[in-house]
C-alpha positions, 0 to 999 in steps of 0.5 A, spaced: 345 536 723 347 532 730 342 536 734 337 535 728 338 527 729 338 528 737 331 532 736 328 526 732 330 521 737 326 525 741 320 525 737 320 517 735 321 514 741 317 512 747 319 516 755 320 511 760 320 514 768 326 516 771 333 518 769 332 518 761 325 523 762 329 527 767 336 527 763 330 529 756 328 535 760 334 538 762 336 537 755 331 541 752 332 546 757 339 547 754 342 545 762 347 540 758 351 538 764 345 535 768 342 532 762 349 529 762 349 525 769 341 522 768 343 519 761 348 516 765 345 514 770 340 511 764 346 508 761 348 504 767 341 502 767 341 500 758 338 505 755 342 505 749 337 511 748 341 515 753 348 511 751 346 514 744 344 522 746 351 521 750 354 519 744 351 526 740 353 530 747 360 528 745 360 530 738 357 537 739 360 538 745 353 540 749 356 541 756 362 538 756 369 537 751 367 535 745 371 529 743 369 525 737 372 518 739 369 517 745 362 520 741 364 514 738 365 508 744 358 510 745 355 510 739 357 503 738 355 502 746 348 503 744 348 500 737 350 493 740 345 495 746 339 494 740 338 502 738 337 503 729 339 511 730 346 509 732 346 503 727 345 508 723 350 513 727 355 507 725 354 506 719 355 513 716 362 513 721 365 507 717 362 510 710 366 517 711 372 515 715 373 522 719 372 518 726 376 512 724 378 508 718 373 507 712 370 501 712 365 499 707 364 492 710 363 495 717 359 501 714 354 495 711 353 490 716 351 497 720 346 499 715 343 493 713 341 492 721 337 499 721 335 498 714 332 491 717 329 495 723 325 500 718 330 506 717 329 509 711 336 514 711 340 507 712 335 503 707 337 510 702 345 508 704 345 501 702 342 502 695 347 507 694 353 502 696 350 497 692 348 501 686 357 504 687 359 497 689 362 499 695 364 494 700 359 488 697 359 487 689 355 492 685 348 490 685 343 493 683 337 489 684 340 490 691 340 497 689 332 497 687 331 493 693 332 498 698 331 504 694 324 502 693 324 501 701 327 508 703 322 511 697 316 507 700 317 511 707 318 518 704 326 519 702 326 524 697 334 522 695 331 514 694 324 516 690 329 520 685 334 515 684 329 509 684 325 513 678 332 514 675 333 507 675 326 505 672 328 510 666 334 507 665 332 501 665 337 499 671 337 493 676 329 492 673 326 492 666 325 501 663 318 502 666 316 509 665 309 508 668 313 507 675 318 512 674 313 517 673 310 515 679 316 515 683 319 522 680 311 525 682 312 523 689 317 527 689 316 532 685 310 534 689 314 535 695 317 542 691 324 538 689 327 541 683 330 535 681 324 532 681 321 538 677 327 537 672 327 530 670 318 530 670 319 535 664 326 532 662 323 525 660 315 528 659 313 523 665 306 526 664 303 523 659 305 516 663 
């Protein structure tokens, strides 16, 4: 999952010169303890693209001990450098409570700053802690809000819930032609869940 996120990271960001390129490549060619020394040198520099693939280096243990706690310190180095990917990191950590203790506050705080920047994992999150009311008090207003911005950028989760709740009429007023529509994105994708509730609530004729 955590090399899934690394190769993502890649992929949606620009490269400057340098270190980070350098560390980048050796990194793709799986010479771990190299990659390692240019991100650091990076991170000195304030990528807090480099201070969160530290962070990920750590909690996979690519090349050198793996050590969740200091995966941790880097995250948070690299969140409050301005990195959405690590606001993002954060805020899961506080939600699980494996690393340190369970914060659902702290896990919103974090969330809603890489909500706002655009990310749609994080966006799915928020809609999830206010639709359970955790660490804030149940909203589901709140909760449509971001489903909708996370459905809108392609999260399958938040096109399934948020067409669930225009069935249920939750947070909004029963709207099937809306639920419908949500549900199909989804189910055009091959989700199963998709498929079931498309037949289940015979969306079809909307």
């Amino acid at each position: 999952m955590l090399k899934k996120m690394f190769t993502s990271v890649l992929v949606c960001t620009y490269l400057f010169g340098g270190s980070y390129d350098d560390g980048l490549s050796l990194y793709k060619k799986e010479n771990f303890k190299q990659a390692f020394e240019n991100f650091l040198i990076a991170s000195k520099e304030g990528d807090n693209r480099a201070m969160l693939n530290i962070g990920i280096m750590y909690a996979n243990g690519d090349g050198i001990e793996k050590n969740q706690k200091t995966s941790f310190v880097w995250f948070e180095k690299s969140a409050n450098a301005g990195n959405i990917y690590a606001f993002n990191k954060l805020g899961n950590i506080y939600a699980s409570g494996i690393i340190v203790k369970q914060d659902f506050k702290k896990a919103l705080k974090w969330f809603e700053k890489a909500g706002n920047a655009g990310n749609s994992e994080a966006a799915y999150n928020l809609g999830y802690l206010y639709t359970g009311g955790l660490g804030t008090k149940p909203d589901l207003k709140m909760a449509l809000k971001w489903y909708e911005k996370s459905a809108s950028a392609g999260n399958i989760n938040a096109q399934l819930n948020l067409g669930f709740m225009y069935i249920g009429g939750q947070g909004t007023k029963v709207d099937y032609k809306k639920a419908s529509f949500w549900i199909k994105k989804a189910k055009d994708t091959g989700s199963k869940k998709a498929s079931l509730m498309w037949e289940e609530f015979n969306l079809e004729k909307y």
